[in-house]
C-alpha positions in Angstrom: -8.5 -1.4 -14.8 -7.3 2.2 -15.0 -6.7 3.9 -18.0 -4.7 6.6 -17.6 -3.9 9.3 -20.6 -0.6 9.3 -22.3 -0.4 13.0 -21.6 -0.2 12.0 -17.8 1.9 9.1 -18.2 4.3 11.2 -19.4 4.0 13.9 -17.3 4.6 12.2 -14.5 8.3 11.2 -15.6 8.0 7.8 -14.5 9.3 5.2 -17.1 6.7 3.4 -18.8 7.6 0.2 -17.8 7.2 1.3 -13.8 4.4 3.8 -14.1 1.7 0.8 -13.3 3.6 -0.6 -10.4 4.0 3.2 -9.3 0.3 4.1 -9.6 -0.6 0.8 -7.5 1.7 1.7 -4.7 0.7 5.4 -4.4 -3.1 4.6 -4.7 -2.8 1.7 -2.1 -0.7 3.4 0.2 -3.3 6.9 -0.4 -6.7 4.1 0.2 -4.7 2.9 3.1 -4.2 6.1 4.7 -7.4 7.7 4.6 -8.8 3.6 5.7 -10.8 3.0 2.9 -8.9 -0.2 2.3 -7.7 -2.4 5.3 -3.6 -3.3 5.4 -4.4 -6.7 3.7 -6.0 -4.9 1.1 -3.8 -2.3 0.0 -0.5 -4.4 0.0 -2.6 -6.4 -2.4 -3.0 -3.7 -4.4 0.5 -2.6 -4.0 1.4 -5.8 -5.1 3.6 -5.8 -1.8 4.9 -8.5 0.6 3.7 -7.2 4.5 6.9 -5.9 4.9 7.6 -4.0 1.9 4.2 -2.4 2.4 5.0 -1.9 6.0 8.5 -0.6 4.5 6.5 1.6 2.2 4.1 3.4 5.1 6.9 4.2 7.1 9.3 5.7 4.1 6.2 8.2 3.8 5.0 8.8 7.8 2.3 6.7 7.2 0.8 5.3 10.9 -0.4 2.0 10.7 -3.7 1.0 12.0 -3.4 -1.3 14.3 -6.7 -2.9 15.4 -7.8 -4.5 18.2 -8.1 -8.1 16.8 -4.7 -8.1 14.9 -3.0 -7.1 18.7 -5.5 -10.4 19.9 -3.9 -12.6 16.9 0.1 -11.2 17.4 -0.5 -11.7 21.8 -1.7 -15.6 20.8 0.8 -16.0 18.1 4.0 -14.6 20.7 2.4 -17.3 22.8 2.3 -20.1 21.0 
C-alpha cells in the first residue's frame, strides 16, 4: 500500500473517492511503459479488463509490446 499525503491528494484535484483508482491507472500504465511490468501485470494493477487497458494505452500513445510468444499464442488461437 501507498500512502499518499493529504496535501497531494488534494492537489491533484481528483475526487477522493477516484484518487486510488486514478493513481493505479497512471502508475500501471507509467510501469507498463517504461516495461517494468508486463501487460498482464499492469492491467492488474489498473484494475482493468484487457481492453480497457488496451483502451487506456492507446487514449495516451502508449505502444504495446507485443512479444514474440503472445504473436505464437494469437497465430494458434486464429487457428483453432
Amino acid at each position: 500500500m501507498i500512502r499518499v499525503p493529504r496535501d497531494i491528494v488534494e492537489a491533484a484535484r481528483i475526487p477522493e473517492a477516484e484518487f486510488e483508482r486514478v493513481a493505479r491507472v497512471e502508475l500501471a500504465v507509467a510501469l507498463y511503459a517504461r516495461g517494468v511490468l508486463s501487460f498482464g501485470q499492469a492491467r492488474r494493477l489498473a484494475g482493468l479488463s484487457k481492453w480497457e487497458f488496451l483502451e487506456e494505452l492507446a487514449k495516451r500513445g502508449v505502444e504495446r509490446h507485443y512479444t514474440r510468444e503472445e504473436l505464437e499464442d494469437d497465430i494458434a488461437f486464429a487457428k483453432a
